[in-house]
C-alpha positions in Angstrom: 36.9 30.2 28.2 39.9 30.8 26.7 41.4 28.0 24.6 45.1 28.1 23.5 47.7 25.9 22.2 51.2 26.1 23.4 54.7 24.3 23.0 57.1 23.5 19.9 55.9 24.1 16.4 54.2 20.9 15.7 54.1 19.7 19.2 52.1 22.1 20.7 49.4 20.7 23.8 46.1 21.8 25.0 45.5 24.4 27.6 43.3 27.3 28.9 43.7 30.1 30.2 42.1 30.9 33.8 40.7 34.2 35.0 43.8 35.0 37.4 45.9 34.4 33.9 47.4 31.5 34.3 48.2 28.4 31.6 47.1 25.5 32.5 47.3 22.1 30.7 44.2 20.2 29.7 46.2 17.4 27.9 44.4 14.7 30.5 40.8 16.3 29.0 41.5 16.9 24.8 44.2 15.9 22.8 44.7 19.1 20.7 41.9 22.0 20.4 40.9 21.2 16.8 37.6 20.5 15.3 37.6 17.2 17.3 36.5 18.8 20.0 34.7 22.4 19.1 31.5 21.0 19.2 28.9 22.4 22.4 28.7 19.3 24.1 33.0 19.5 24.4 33.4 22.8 25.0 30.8 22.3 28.0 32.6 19.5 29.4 35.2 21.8 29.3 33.7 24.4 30.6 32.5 21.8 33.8 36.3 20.9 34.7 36.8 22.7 37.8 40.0 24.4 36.1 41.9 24.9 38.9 42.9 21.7 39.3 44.5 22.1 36.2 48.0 21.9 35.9 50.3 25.2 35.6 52.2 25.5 33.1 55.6 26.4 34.4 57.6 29.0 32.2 56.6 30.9 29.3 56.5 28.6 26.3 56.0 29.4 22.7 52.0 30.0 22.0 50.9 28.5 18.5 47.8 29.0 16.6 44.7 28.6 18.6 43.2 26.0 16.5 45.4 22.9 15.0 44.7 21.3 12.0 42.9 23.9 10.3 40.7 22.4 7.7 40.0 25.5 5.5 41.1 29.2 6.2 38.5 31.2 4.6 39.2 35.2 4.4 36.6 38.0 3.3 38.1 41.0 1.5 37.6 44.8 1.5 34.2 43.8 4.5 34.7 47.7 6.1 33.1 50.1 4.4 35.7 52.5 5.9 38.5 50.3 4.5 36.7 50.0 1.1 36.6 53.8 0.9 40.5 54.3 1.5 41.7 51.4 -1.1 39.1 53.1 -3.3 37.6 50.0 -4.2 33.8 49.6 -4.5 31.5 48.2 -1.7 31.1 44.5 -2.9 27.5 43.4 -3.4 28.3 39.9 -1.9 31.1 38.8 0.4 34.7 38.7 -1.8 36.4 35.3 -0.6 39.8 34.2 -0.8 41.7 31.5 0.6 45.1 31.8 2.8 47.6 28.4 2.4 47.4 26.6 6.1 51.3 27.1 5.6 50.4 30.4 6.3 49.0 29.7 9.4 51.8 30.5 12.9 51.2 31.6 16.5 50.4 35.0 17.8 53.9 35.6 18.8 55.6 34.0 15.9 57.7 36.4 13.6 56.1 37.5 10.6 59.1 36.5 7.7 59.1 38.4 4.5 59.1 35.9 1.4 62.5 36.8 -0.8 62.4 39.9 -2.8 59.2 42.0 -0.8 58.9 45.2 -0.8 55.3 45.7 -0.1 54.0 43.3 2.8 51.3 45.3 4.6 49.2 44.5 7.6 45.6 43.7 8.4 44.0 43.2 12.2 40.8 41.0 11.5 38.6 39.3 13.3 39.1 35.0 13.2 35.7 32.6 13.7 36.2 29.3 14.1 33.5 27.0 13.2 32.5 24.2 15.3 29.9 22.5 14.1 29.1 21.3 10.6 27.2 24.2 8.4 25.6 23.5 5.1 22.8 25.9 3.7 22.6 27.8 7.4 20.6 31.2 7.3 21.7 34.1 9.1 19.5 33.6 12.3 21.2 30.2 13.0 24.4 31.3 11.8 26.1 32.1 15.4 25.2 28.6 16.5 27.4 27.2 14.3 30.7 29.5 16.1 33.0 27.6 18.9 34.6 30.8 19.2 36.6 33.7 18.4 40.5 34.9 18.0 42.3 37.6 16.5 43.7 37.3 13.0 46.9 39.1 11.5 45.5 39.1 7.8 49.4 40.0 6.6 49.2 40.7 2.9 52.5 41.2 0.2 50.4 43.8 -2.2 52.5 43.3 -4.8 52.5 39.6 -5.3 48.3 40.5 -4.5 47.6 43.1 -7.3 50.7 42.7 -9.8 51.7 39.0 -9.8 48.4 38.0 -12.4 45.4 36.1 -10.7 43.8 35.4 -7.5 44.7 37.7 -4.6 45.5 34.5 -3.0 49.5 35.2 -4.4 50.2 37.9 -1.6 48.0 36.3 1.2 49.4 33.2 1.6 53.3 33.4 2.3 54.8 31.3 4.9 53.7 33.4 8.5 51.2 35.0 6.9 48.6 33.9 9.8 48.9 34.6 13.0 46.2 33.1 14.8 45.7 33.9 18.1 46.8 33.9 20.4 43.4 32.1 22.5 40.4 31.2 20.8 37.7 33.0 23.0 33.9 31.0 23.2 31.3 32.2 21.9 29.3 32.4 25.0 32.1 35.1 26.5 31.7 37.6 23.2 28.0 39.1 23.6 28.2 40.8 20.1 31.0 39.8 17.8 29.0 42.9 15.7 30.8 45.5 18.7 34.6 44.6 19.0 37.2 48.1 19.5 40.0 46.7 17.3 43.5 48.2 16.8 47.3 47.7 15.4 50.3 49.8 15.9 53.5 49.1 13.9 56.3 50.5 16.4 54.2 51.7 18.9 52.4 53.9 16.5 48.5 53.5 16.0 48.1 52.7 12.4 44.6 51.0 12.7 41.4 51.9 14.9 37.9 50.2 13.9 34.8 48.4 15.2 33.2 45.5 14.0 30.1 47.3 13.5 31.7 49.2 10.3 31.7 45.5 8.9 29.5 45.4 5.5 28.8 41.8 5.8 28.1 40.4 9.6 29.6 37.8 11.0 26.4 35.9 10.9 25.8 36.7 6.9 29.0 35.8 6.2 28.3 32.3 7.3 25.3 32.3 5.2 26.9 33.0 2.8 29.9 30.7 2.6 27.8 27.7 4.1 25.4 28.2 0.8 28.9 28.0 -1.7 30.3 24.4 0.3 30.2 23.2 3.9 31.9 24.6 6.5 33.8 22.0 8.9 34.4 22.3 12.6 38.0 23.9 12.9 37.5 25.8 9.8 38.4 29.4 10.1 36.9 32.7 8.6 38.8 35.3 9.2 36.4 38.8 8.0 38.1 41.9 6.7 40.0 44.6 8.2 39.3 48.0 9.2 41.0 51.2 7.7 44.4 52.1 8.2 46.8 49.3 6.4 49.9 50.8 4.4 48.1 50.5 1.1 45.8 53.1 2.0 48.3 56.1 3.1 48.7 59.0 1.5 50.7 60.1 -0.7 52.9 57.0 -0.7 52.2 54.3 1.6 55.0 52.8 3.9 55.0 48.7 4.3 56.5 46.7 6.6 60.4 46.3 7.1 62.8 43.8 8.8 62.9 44.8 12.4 59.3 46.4 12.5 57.2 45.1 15.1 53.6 45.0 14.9 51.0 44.6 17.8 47.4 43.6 17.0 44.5 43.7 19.6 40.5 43.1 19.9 38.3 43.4 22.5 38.3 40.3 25.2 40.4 38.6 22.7 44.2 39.3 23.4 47.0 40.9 21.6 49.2 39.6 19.0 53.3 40.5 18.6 55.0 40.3 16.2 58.5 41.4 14.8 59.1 41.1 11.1 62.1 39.5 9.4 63.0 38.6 6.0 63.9 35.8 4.5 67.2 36.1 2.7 
């Protein structure tokens, strides 16, 4: 299935989409797609609804993040080896964590806004997992149990605030819109291998990234190992796992960030596309 959240920024309601495309409203099933109701035993009762007796949604309304009330948003850094080798940084011997604020957090379609004074805001397709089940100490065979699903992730990063601002890398992930989540949270059931996902991003209709999740150094699966050994992961948690080459701090000879009026357009396999155009604040 594909879950998604639409409506007003902080209002948003519960629907799906169905396989001719259409939004329909699940607000008499679910309250809100959260980690209320990520669990198996939900998502098949879900999955059980004949959905087209759903409601349409008329018109197109705003789409928000694909999972509200986000308890932790978890990010892995440099997790491509092919990324890695154009930053120039080192293949990690463990996962490299860092957190993104949940005021970070907007919808697919939602402009990306520039925090006062950037000059260096860069951008990062990545693929989102959304817990949705309680996982303490799981090991990497039992690791995809613990996934309600899947989404795509605009990791957008300010480099300087990242590398020059003095301590956690935290700084330059974490602006307001720094999010996007989105724009449907795709079960796991409907992603065979979340370890074979084509995965692109073109700033103004030019290709700037083009990866697979194989090239990840850390799987989806040890990742969740990982983190569920360091603190427990909650259901509506979200790890989002490293991007592949081609971001802006990687060109050569000087690289070229994001400016007001640039519009960027994220994509995964089976997972939708993200748009977004990029304003500043003033």
């Amino acid at each position: 299935m594909r879950l998604v959240r639409y409506g007003a920024i902080g209002a948003e309601k519960p629907g799906l989409i169905d396989n001719a495309g259409l939004l329909r409203d699940l607000s008499d099933h679910v309250a809100d797609i959260n980690g209320d109701m990520l669990g198996d035993d939900s998502i098949a009762a879900l999955r059980a609804i004949d959905h087209s007796t759903l409601p349409i949604v008329d018109g197109s309304p705003r789409i928000g993040a694909c999972v509200g009330n986000i308890g932790k948003f978890l990010c892995i850094g440099l997790n491509y080896s092919d990324h890695a080798a154009e930053t120039g940084a080192a293949i990690p011997e463990h996962p490299i964590l860092f957190f993104k604020a949940n005021s970070a957090i907007v919808g697919a379609y939602d402009d990306v806004v520039m925090p006062r004074g950037s000059t260096h805001t860069d951008w990062e397709v990545e693929l989102g997992v959304i817990i949705g089940k309680t996982a303490k100490y799981v090991s990497k065979a039992d690791a995809l149990d613990y996934v309600a699903g899947y989404c795509v992730v605009n990791d957008v990063s300010e480099r300087h605030f990242q590398t020059q601002l003095t301590g956690q890398w935290t700084k330059g992930k974490s602006c307001d819109t720094f999010g996007p989540t989105g724009p449907w949270l795709v079960t796991r059931d409907e992603v065979a291998d979340p370890q074979n996902l084509d995965m692109s991003l073109d700033v103004n209709g030019k290709r700037m990234q083009t990866g697979n999740t194989s090239t990840m150094i850390f799987s989806v699966a040890e990742i969740i190992e990982h983190l569920s050994t360091l603190m427990t992961l909650h259901p509506g948690d979200v790890i989002t796992t490293g991007t592949p080459p081609g971001v802006a701090m990687g060109m050569k000879p000087e690289p070229i960030y994001l400016k007001k009026g640039d519009v960027m357009s994220l994509t995964i396999d089976g997972l939708g596309q993200q748009l977004q155009t990029v304003d500043q604040d003033a």
